[in-house]
C-alpha positions in Angstrom: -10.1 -16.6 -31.0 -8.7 -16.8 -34.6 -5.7 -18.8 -35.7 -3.2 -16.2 -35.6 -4.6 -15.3 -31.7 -4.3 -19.0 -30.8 -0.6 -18.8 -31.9 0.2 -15.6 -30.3 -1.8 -17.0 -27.0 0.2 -20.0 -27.1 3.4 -18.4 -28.0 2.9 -16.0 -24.3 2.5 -19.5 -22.6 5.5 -21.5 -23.9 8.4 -18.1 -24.9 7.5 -16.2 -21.8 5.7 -18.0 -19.0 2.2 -17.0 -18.9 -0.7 -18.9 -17.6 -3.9 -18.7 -19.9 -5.6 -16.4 -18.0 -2.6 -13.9 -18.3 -2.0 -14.6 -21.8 -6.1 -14.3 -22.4 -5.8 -10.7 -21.2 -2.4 -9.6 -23.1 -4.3 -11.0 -26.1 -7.6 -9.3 -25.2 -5.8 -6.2 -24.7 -7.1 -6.1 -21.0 -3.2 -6.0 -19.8 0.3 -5.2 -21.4 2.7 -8.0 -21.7 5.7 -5.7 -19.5 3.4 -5.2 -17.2 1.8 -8.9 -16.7 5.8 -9.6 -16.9 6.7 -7.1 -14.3 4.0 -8.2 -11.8 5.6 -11.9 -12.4 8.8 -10.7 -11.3 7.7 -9.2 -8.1 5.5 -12.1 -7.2 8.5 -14.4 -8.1 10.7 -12.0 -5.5 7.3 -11.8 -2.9 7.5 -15.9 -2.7 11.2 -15.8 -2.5 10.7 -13.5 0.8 7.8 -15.3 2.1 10.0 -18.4 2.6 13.1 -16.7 4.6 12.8 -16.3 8.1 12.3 -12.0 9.1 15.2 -11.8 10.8 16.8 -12.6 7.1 14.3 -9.9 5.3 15.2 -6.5 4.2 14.5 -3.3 6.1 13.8 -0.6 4.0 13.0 2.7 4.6 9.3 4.1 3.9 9.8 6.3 1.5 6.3 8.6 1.4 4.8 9.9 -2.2 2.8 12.6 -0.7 1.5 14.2 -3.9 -1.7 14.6 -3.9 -2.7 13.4 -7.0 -1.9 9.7 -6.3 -3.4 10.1 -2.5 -6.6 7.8 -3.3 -3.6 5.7 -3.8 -4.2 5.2 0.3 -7.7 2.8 -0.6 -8.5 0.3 -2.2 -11.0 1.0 -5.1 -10.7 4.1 -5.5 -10.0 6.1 -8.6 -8.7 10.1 -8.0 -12.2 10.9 -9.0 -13.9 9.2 -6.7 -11.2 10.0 -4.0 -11.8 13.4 -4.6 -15.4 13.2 -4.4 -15.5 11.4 -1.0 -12.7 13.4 0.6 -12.8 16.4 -0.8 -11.0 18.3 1.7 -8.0 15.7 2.2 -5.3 16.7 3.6 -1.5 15.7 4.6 -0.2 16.4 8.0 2.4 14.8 9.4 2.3 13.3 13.1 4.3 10.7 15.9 4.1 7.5 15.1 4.1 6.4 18.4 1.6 8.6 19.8 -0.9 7.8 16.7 -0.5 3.9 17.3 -1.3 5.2 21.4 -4.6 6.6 20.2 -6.2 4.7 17.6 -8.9 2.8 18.2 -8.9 -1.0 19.1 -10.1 -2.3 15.6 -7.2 0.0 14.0 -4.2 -1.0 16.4 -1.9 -3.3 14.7 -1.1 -6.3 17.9 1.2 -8.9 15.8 4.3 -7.8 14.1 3.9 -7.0 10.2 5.8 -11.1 9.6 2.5 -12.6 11.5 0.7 -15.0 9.4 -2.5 -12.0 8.7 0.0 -10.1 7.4 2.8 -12.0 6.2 1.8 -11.6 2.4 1.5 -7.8 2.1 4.0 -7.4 4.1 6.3 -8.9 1.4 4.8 -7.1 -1.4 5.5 -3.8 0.6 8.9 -4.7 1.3 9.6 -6.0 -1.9 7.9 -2.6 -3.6 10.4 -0.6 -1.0 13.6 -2.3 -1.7 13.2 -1.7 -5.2 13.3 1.9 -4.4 9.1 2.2 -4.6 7.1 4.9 -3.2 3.8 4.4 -1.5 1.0 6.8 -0.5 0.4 7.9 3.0 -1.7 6.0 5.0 -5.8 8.0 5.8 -6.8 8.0 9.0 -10.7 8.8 10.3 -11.9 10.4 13.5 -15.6 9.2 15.0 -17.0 8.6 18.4 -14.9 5.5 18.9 -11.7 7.5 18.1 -9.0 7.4 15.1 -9.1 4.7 12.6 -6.8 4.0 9.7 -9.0 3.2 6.7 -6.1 2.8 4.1 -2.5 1.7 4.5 -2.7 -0.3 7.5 0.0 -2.4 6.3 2.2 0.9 5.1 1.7 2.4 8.7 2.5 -1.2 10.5 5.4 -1.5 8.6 7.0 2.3 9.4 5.8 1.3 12.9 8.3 -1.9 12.6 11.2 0.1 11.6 10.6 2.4 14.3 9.9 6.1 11.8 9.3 8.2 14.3 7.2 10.6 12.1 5.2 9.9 9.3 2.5 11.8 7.3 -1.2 10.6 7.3 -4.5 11.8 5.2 -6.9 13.4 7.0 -10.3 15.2 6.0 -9.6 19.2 7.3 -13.3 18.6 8.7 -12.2 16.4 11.4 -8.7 18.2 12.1 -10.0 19.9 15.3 -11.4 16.7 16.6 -7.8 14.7 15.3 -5.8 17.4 16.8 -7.5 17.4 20.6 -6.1 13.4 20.3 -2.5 13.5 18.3 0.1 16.3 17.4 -0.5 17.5 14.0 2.5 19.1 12.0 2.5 20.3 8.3 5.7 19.2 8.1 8.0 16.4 8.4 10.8 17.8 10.9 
């Protein structure tokens, strides 16, 4: 790191709050500063959250981006490409909350509320994201011989699940839609 670096690194640190590492990757060009800014804000507003009891939290509404172009938004590590290339024939349907909770299996069901200490911290993001008027993707759920299993956006589906939505849309691959469909109510749409 040359002089003028050092300044600029030290300037993030002291004018705007940055740790080293931060300021290391605005410098590096691995991260832009309004964004490492941003993300401070809503982990500044996570902790805030994480402190009140839930009876004091916010309940906002899920509010579903079902394009799908941001579906491989639903799991983790995964770019659209290789969303696409693992499920290529996703689809959205839209099914009873309720009656999808009934009949996934054991490993997928959700037992503790989303405020339990497993969950506590996503659950915060999430709310946080939604009460700033966020989107998310819907969650993906699986069908295999020991039934339906949500493999991305457990906490997105736990959380409708708290504010009682009665109907929510899911991923599904149109492979397994005969075998989903003998188990849950599928629509293709939301009413």
């Amino acid at each position: 790191m040359d002089d003028e670096e050092f300044q600029k690194f030290n300037a993030l640190i002291k004018e705007n709050g940055l740790s080293p590492l931060e300021a290391l990757k605005v410098i590096e060009g691995e991260q832009l500063l309004c964004n490492v800014l941003a993300e401070k804000v809503i982990n500044e507003k996570v902790e805030k959250l994480k402190k009140k009891h839930k009876a004091k939290w916010p309940s906002p509404p899920v509010k579903w981006d079902t394009l799908p172009e941001r579906w491989y938004l639903s799991m983790d590590d995964h770019s659209t490409e290789s969303f696409a290339m693992k499920f290529p024939d996703a689809e959205l349907v839209w099914v009873d909350l309720a009656q999808l909770h009934d009949k996934l299996a054991n490993g997928s069901k959700r037992v503790k509320d989303p405020f339990s200490s497993n969950y506590k911290c996503k659950t915060a993001r999430l709310v946080v994201h939604l009460d700033d008027g966020g989107e998310v993707s819907p969650p993906m759920i699986i069908h295999n011989k020991a039934g339906l299993h949500i493999v991305g956006g457990n906490h997105r589906f736990g959380w409708a699940r708290h504010i009682v939505q009665p109907k929510i849309p899911v991923i599904i691959c149109a492979s397994q839609r005969t075998a989903i469909a003998t188990l849950i109510d599928l629509d293709n749409s939301p009413t």
